[in-house]
Structure formats: C-alpha cells, structure tokens
C-alpha positions as CSV (number, residue, x, y, z in Angstrom):
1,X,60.6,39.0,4.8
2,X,58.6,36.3,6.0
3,X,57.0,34.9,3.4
4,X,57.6,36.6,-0.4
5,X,54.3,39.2,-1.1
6,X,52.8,40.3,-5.0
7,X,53.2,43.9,-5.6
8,X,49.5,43.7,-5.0
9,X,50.2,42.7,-1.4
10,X,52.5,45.1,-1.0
11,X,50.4,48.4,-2.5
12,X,47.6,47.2,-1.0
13,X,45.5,50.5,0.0
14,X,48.1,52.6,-1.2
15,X,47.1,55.3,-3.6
16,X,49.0,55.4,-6.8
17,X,49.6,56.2,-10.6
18,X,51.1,53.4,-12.5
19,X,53.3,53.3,-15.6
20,X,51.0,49.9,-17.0
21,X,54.4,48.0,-17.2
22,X,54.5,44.5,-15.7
23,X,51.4,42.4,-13.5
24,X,50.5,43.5,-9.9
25,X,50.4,39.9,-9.0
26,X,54.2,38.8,-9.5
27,X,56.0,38.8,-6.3
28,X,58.9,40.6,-5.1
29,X,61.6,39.3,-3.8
30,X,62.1,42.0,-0.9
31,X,61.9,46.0,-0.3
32,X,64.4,48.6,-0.2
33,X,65.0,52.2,0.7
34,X,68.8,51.8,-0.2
35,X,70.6,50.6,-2.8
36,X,73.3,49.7,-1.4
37,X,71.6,46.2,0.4
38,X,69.2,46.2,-2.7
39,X,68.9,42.5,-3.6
40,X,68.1,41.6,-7.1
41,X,64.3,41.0,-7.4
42,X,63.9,44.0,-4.7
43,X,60.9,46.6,-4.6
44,X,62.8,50.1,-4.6
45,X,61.1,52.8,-2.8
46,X,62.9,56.7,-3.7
47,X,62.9,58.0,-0.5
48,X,64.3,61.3,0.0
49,X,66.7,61.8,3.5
50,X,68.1,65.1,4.8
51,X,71.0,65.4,1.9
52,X,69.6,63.4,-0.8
53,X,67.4,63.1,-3.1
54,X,66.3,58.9,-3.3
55,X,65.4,59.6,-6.9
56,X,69.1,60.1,-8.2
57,X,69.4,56.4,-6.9
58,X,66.4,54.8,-8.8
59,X,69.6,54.0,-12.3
60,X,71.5,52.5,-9.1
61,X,68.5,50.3,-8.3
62,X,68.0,49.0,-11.7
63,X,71.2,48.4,-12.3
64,X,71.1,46.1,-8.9
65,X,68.2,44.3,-10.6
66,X,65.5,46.1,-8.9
67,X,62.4,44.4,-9.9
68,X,59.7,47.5,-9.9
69,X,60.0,51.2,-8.5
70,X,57.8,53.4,-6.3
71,X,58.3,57.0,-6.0
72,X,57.1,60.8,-6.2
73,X,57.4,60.8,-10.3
74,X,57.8,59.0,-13.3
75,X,61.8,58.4,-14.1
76,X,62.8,57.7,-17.7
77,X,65.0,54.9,-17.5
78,X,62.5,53.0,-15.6
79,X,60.4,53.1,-18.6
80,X,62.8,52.2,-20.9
81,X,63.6,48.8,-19.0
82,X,59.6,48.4,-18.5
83,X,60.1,48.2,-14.6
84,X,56.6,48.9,-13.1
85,X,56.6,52.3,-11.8
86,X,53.9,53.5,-8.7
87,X,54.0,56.9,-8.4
88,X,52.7,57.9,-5.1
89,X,52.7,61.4,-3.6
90,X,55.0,60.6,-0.4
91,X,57.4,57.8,-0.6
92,X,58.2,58.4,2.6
93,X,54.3,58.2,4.0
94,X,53.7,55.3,2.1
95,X,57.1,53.5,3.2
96,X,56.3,52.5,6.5
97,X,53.1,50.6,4.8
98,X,54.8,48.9,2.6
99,X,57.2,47.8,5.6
100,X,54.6,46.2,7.1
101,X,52.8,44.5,4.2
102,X,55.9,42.6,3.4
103,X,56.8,41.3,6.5
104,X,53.3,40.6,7.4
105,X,52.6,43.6,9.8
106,X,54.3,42.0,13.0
107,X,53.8,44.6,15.2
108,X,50.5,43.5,15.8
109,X,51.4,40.7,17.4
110,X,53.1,42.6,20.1
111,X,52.8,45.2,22.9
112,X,54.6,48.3,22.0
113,X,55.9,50.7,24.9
114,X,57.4,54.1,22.6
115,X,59.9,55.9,25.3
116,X,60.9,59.2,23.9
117,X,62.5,63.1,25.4
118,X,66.1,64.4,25.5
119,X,67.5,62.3,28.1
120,X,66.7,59.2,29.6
121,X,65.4,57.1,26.5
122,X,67.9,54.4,27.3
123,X,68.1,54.0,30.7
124,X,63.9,54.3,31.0
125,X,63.7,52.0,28.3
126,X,66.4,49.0,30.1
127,X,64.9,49.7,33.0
128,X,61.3,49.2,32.1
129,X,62.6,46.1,29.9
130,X,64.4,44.5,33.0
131,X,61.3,44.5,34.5
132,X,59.2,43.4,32.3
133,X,61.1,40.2,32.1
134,X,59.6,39.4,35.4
135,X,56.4,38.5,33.2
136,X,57.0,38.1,29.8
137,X,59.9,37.8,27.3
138,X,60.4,41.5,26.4
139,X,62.5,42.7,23.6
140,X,64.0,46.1,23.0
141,X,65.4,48.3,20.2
142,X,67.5,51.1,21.2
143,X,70.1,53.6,20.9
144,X,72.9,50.5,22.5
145,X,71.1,47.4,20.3
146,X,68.2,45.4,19.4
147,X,67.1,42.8,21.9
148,X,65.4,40.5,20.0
149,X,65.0,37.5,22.6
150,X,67.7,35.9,21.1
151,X,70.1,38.0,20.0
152,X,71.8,41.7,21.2
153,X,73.1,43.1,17.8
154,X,74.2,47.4,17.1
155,X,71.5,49.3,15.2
156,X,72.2,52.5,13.2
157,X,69.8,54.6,14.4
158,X,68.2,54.8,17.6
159,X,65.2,54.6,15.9
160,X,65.6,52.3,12.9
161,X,63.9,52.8,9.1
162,X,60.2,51.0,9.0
163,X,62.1,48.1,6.7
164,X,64.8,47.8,9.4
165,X,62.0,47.9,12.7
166,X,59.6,45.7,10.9
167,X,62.3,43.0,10.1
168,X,63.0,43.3,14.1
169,X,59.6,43.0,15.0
170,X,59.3,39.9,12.8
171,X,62.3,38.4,14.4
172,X,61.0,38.7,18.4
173,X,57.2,37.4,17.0
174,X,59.3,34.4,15.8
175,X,61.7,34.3,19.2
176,X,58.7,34.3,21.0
177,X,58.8,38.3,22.3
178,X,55.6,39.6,23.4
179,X,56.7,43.0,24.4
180,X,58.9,45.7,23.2
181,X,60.2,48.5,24.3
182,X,61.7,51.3,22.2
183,X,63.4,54.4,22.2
184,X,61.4,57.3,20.2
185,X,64.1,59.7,18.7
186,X,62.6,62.9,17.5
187,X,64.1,62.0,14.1
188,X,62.1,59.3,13.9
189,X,59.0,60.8,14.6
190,X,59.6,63.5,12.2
191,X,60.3,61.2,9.1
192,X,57.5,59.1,9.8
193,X,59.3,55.7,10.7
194,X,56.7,54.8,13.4
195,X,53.9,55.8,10.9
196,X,50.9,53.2,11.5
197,X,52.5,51.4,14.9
198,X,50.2,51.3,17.6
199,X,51.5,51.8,21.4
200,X,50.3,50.6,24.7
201,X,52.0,52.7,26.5
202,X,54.3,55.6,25.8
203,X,56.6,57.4,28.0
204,X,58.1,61.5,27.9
205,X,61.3,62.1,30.3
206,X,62.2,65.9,29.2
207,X,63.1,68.1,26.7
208,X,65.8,70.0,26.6
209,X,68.8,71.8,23.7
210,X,70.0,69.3,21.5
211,X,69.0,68.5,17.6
212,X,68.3,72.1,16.9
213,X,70.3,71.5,13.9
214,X,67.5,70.0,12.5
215,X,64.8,71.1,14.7
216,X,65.3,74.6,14.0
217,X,64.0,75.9,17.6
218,X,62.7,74.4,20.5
219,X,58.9,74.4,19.3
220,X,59.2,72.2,15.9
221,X,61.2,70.1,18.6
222,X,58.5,69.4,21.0
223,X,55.6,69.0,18.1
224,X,58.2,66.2,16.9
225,X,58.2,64.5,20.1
226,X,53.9,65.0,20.9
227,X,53.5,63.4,17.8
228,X,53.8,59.7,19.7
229,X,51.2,60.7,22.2
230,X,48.5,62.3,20.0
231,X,48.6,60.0,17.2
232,X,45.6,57.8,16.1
233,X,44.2,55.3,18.3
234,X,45.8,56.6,21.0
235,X,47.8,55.2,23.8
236,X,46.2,53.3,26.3
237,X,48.5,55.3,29.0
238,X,51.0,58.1,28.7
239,X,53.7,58.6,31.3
240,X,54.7,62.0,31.4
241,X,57.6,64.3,33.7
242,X,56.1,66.7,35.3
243,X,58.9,67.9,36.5
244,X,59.7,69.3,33.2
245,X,58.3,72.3,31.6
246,X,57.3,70.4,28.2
247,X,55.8,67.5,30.2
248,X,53.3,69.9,32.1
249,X,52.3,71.1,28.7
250,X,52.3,67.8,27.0
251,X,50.0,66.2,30.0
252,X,47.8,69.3,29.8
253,X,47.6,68.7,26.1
254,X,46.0,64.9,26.7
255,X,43.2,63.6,27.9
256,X,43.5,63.6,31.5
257,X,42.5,59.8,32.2
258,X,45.4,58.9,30.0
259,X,47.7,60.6,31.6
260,X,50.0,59.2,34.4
261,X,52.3,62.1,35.8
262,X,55.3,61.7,37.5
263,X,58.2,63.1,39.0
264,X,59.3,65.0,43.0
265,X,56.1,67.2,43.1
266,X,53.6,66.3,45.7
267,X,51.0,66.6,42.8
268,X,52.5,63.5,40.6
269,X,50.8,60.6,40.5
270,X,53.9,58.2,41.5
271,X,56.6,60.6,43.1
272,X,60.0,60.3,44.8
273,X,60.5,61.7,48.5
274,X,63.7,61.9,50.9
275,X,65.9,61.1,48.3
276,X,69.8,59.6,48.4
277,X,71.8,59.7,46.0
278,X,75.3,58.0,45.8
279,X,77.4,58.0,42.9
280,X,76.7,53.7,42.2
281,X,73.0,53.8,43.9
282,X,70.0,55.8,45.0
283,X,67.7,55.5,47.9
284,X,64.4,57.3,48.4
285,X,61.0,56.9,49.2
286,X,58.6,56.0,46.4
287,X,54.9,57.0,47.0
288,X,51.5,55.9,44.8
289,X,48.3,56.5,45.6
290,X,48.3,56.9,49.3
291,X,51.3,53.9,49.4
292,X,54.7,54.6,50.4
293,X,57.6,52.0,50.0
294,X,61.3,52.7,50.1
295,X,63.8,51.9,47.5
296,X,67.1,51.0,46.8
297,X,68.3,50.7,43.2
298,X,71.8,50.2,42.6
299,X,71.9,53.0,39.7
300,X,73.5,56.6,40.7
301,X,72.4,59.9,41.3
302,X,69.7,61.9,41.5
303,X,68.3,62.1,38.0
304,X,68.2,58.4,37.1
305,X,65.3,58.6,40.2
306,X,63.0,59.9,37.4
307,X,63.8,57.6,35.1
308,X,62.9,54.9,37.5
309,X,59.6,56.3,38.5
310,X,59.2,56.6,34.8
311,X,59.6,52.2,35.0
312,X,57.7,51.5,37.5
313,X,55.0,53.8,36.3
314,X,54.8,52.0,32.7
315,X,55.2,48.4,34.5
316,X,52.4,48.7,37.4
317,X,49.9,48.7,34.4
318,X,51.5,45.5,33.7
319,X,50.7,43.9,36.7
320,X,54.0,43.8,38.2
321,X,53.4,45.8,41.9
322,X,55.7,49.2,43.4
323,X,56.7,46.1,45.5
324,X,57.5,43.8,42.8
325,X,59.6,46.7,40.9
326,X,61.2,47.4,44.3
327,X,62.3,44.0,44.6
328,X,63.3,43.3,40.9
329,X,65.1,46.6,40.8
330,X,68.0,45.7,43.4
331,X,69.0,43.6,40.7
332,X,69.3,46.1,38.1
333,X,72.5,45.5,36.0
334,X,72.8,49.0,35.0
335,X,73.4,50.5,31.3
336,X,76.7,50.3,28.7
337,X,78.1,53.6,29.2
338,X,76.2,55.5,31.5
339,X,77.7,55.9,34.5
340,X,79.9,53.3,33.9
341,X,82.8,53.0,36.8
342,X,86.0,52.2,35.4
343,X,87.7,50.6,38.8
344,X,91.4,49.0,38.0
345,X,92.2,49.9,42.2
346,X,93.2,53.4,41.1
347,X,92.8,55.9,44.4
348,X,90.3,58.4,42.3
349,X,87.2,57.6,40.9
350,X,86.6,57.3,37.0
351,X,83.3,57.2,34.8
352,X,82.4,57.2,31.3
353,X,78.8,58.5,30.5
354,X,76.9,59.6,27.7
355,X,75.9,63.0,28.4
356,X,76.5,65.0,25.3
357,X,73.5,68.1,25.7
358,X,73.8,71.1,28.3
359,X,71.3,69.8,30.6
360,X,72.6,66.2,30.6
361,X,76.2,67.6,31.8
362,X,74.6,69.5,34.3
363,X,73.1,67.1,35.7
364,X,75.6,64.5,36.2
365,X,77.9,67.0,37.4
366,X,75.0,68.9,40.0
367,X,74.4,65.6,41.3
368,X,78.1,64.6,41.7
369,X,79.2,67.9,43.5
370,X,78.2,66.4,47.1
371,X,80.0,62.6,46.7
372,X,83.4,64.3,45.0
373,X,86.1,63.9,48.0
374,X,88.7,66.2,46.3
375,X,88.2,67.6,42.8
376,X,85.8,67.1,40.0
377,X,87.6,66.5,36.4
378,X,86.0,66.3,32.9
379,X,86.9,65.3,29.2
380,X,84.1,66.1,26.7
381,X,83.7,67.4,23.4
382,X,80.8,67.9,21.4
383,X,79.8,66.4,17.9
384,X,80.6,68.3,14.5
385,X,77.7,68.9,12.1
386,X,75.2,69.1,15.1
387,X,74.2,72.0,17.1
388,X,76.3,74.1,17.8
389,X,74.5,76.4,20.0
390,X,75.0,74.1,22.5
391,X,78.8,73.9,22.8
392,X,79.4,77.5,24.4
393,X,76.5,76.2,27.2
394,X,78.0,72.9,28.0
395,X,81.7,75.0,28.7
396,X,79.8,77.0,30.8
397,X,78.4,74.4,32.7
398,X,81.8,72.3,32.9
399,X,83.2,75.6,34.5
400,X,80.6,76.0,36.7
401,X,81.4,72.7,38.4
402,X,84.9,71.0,38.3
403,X,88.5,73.1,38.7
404,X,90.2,70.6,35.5
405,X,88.2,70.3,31.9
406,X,90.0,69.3,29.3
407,X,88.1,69.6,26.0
408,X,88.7,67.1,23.5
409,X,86.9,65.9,20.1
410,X,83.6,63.8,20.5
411,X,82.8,63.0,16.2
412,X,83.8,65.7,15.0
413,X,83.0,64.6,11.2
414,X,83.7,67.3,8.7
415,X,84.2,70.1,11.2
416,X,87.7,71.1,12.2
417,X,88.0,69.7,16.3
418,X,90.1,72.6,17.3
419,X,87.3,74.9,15.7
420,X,84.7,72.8,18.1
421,X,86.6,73.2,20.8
422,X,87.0,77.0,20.7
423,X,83.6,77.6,21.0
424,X,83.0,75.8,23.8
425,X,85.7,77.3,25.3
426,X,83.8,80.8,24.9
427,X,81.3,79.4,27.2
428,X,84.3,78.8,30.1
429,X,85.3,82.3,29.4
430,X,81.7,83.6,30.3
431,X,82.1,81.9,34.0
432,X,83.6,83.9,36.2
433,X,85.6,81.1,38.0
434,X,87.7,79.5,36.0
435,X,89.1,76.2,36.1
436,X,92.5,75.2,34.7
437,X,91.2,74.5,30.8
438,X,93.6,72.3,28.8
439,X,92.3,71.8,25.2
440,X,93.8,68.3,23.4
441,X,91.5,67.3,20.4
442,X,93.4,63.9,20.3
443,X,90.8,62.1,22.7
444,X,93.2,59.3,23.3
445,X,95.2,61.8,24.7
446,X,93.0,63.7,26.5
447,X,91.4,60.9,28.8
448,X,95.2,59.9,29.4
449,X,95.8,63.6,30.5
450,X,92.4,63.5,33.0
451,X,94.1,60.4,34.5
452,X,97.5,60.7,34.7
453,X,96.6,64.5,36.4
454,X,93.9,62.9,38.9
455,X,94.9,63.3,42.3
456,X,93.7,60.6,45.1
457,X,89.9,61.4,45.9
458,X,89.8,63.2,42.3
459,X,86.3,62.3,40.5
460,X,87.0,62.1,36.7
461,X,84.1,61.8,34.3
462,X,84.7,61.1,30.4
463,X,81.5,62.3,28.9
464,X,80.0,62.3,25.4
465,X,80.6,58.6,23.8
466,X,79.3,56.4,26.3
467,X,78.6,53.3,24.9
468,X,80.1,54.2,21.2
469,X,82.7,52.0,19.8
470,X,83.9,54.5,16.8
471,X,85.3,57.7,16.7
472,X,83.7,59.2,13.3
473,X,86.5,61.4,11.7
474,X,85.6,63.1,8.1
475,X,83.5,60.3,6.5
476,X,85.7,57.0,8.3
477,X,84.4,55.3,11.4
478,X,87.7,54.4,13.4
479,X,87.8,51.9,16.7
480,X,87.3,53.7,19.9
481,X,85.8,53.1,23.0
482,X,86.2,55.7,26.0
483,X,86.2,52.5,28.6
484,X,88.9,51.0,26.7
485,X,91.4,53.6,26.7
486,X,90.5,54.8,30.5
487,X,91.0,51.2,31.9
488,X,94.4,51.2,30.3
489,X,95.5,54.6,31.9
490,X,94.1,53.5,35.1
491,X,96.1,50.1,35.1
492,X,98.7,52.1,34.8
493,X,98.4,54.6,37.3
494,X,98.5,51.2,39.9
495,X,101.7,50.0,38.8
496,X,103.7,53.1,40.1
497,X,107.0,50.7,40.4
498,X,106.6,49.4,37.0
499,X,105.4,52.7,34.6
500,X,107.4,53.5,31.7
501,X,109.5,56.5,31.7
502,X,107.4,57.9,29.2
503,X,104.6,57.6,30.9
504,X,106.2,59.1,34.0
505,X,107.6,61.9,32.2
506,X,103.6,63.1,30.7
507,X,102.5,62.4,34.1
C-alpha cells in the first residue's frame, strides 16, 4: 500500500451497515482477503471462494490482529472485541474497490490491454508486450509471471485477486510502466477481480472445452469471457477471432466500429495468406487494408499465426506499423514452455508445450503431422479435480495422430492418476487405429520412456506442464519441470558409449 488510507478512504462510496464500534477516520495498516498474510493492523474482507466460506476465517483474522472487518453479516466475536464491522451485501463486489482505494487506484495511471479465450492468452499477451517495448516500457501479468519493469516474479493465478493486481499495478506506476498487458482468465472475470478496471484494448483468441468444471456448459463459459468486452466504458477496440465460432458471435454482439476481426478469412480485417509453417518458425503473407507484407516470425506452426495477427492488430493502434511488427517480430524470443525445443544433439526432435484442452492438442499435433520425418510420440495427462469430460477427447485426438502415447499424470491432486488415465484411455479405444498406448502415471518415468523409445527422425512432444515448475500431488506441491527431466534423458541418449547399464537395459 502506498501510502496508509482511514477506513473512510477505504469505504469510500461503498454502501454499508456498521456495528458503531471504533472512528472511520483511523487508518489501516493494509487490506486482506486471507488470513494467512494478514498483517496486524489489516482491514479483513470475508470473501467467500469456491470451497469456503471467508466468514469461518473472520476469529482467524482477529486473532492476527485484524484492525476492523467487512463482510455479508454481523459476526459475534467481532462485537465482542469492538472491531468495526461494515456489513455490505457482496464482499466480493465491493473487494475490488477497496483494492483500489488503498493503493491509490493505480490503474489509472496506465493503459490496460485485457487478452482473454481458451488458448493463446500467453503467447498473444508476450507477443503484444515484445512489441510494445518498441515504444514504451510495457509490463505484463500472466499465467508464467508478472513483469513489472523491474522484476519477473511467479503469480498464483493467471489472473491475480484485486489486492494482489492492484499492488502490481502500483509497482510498474512506480517502475515507470505505462502499459500492461494481461491475461483474462474466465475465473477471473467470473469472481469479479477486474471489477472497475478500464481497458484500452482487449483481445478474444477462441473458445473451446476446458473449465467446464466450474463453467457448467459452454454458454455460462462464454458469458464469463464477454464480460471484458461489454463492460462499462467500453473498450476503445476489441480484437476478436473470427475464425472461431464464439468470436463471430462475440464481434456480432459489439458495436461494429469497435470491433477489429481477425483471422484466414478474406473477410477479416488483418488476415494471414500463403502460409508456412515449420515446427521453430512461420512464414506467410499478412494483409491490412488493401496492404500486403510478408512475414517471418521465428515462432512455430500454424496456430501461433493467429495469435500473431492478434499482436499486431492490438499494436497498429499503438502506432507501431504491419512493417514495424514485421521487423520487431524476427526477434521474437518465444515463450517458457510452449513449444520449447529441448536440443542436447539427440537425432529426434523433442518439445515441451502447454497444451492441456482437446483443441489445444489437436492443434499442435494437426500442425506437426507434415514436419514429423518418422513418427509422432506423446506424453500427457490431464489435471485431477478439473474436467473431466475432456480426457476421453484429448485420447482420442492423441490416437488420431501419433503411433506411441504414453499417458502419464499431469496434477493429479486428489484424484487417483491411474483412474485419470483410464479415462482417457476410453477415448483411444474409440479410434479405430490404434497406436501402441503405454500408461506410466510416474511422469518422470514416462518422458524417460518417450525418449529412450524415440527412434532417429521421431518427433516427441511432452504436453500439459509447460512452463510449471511443481507437480501438485494430494495437497503438496513437489519440484518438477518437464524441460528438466527431458534434457537429462536426451543427454543421455548422446552418450551411447558412456550410458549406464541400467539405462541401457529400460532402453
């Protein structure tokens, strides 16, 4: 918090009732949502998440030495310490305001570009950030980390709490950030963490399965996601796929002089033509009102073209030419984890990416079919306590295009990983060509298994973790990165004179 604010400050055009305990015009030392970083002096704000209730945490709070207490009703204890109590009737409407009052509403002191859909947040979002830079010192906040000018640091969420994204916001006004780009998660839009931010520009890629655990269906999924481009004042521009089904409806849903469409259809407003796509880079011809330039961007196959005329759609309202982006893209240092080439000299080629939904997979793999020499390979698993509906698809689709998948554990949390991996096996068993399936729910094990198999001109892809570090196993995070453990294998798959006799034997 920038500067300590009075209750008053911080209720400030909030509606309320108030337990008459305590003076409006003290000042707090901070605000919380969790009591677990609760500092004493702290404002405590009972907000509910998806498992529990924030009221059971309000003794918790006071016992931390929270300082006063806003929430949906009156609670007992409260009133015996004489806290102040605000009862309003959404904690978690009134959060994001509160947010802002303490640190002194810093969003308004930057541009705000909201990037949101299934897939492509991240790579949209670096991309439209790498460019950017070419004017002005751009931050970001994201599912990989917060750039906040000065520092790259891990967030929790793609999308963080309103305490958590004002605090950044506050941090690039003070590192002298005039821009930010963010991911958008559907989570976020739901729960009302972007409440009150105002974007320039926002951005849709797709929609497509995933989340339905908490979605419910694919409708409540898509009103989640249209909330950032009908809220009030609106954007300045949206930047909408109309390639995809839900960006058709979503651009026929705005106003029309808002709306910049993109995508391969002769009818977008910025469109890709005579497209090549390599596995490292893509080539094609990028056309904008009437002007046609050609492109090289050093970021593979076919569907990262979207996500690139997505960029240089948001950034030539910027000021920065098709030319300019051209230019500034060939230097594009790519994204952790997707499509991230593991090369120790190994005669087969090896990736870690983040896809981790049915369309995702497909896409990676569809696009990879034509630059495979031999045979196409895959390790994934898919998350426990997520959808599930989507595991039988994304077996179906790793039969449909590789002759080895070995299915593995992604985070399977509380869920049994053999369980997981049965029912994406059902989906393999609905193809009728089927590839040799080889199911190891050790994942260490399994990406050793996809190398040690690989044959020369093999293509192996390790899909699902990406840029993760941990493996999340029952409630314990444990050290893990995908990269990590496939370098090592792959080191050793070049040192045929030296391997260990165990290693020879699994091989």
């Amino acid at each position: 918090m920038a500067a300590m604010k009075t209750l008053r400050q911080l209720l400030e055009g909030i509606s309320y009732l108030s337990s008459q305990k305590g003076e409006l015009e003290v000042a707090v030392t901070g605000v919380s949502c969790d009591t677990r970083t609760l500092e004493r002096g702290n404002l405590f704000v009972a907000v509910s998440g998806m498992d529990r209730d924030g009221h059971v945490f309000i003794p918790d709070a006071i016992r931390r030495g929270a300082f006063a207490i806003v929430s949906e009703r009156f609670h007992p204890e409260a009133n015996h310490m004489n806290l102040p109590q605000f009862v309003v009737s959404s904690t978690r409407a009134v959060l994001p305001k509160i947010a802002r009052a303490a640190f002194g509403d810093p969003a308004q002191r930057l541009k705000l570009i909201g990037v949101t859909g299934t897939n492509g947040k991240t790579t949209t979002a670096f991309l439209i950030q790498h460019l950017l830079n070419l004017k002005k010192c751009t931050g970001l906040i994201g599912t990989i980390y917060c750039d906040d000018g000065q520092r790259k640091g891990p967030l929790t969420n793609t999308t963080p709490g309103p305490i958590e994204l004002n605090q950044l916001f506050a941090r690039m006004v003070e590192h002298g950030v005039s821009v930010c780009v963010m991911e958008v998660s559907s989570h976020a839009l739901d729960q009302e963490r972007v409440d009150g931010l105002i974007f320039s520009h926002t951005v849709f890629t797709n929609l497509t399965q995933d989340h339905l655990d908490y979605h419910r269906d694919m409708e409540h999924y898509y009103q989640a996601k249209r909330k950032l481009f009908i809220r009030e004042p609106a954007p300045e521009r949206s930047v909408v796929n109309c390639d995809d089904a839900y960006g058709v409806r979503l651009a026929d849903e705005l106003e029309r002089n808002r709306v910049t469409s993109y995508g391969f259809q002769s009818h977008c407003d910025i469109r890709a033509e005579h497209v090549v796509a390599h596995l490292d880079a893509v080539e094609f011809d990028l056309v904008q009102r009437g002007e046609r330039l050609h492109a090289e961007v050093p970021l593979g196959l076919t569907y990262n073209v979207s996500n690139i005329l997505a960029a240089v759609a948001v950034t030539s309202e910027a000021g920065i030419s098709c030319g300019e982006a051209i230019r500034r893209l060939q230097s594009f240092p790519g994204v952790p984890g997707r499509m991230e080439k593991i090369d120790e000299g190994q005669d087969f080629l090896v990736y870690v990416d983040y896809a981790h939904t049915p369309d995702a997979l497909e896409q990676v793999l569809l696009s990879s079919t034509k630059a495979c020499k031999n045979r196409l390979v895959c390790v994934f698993g898919c998350g426990g306590n997520r959808d599930r509906g989507k595991r039988p698809l994304m077996g179906r689709i790793a039969a449909r295009y590789c002759a080895l998948v070995i299915l593995t554990s992604d985070n399977p949390r509380n869920e049994d990983p053999m369980e997981i991996c049965q029912e994406m096996r059902q989906g393999i068993n609905q193809e009728r060509c089927r590839p040799e399936i080889v199911v190891e729910v050790d994942r260490e094990r399994a990406i050793r298994r996809a190398i040690t198999e690989a044959r020369r001109g093999d293509l192996v892809f390790i899909f699902g973790k990406g840029h993760e570090d941990v493996q999340i196993i029952g409630d314990r995070k444990l050290p893990f990165r995908d990269q990590d453990i496939a370098r090592s294998y792959s080191k050793r798959r070049c040192l045929p004179f030296k391997i260990s006799p165990e290693f020879a034997a699994e091989r």
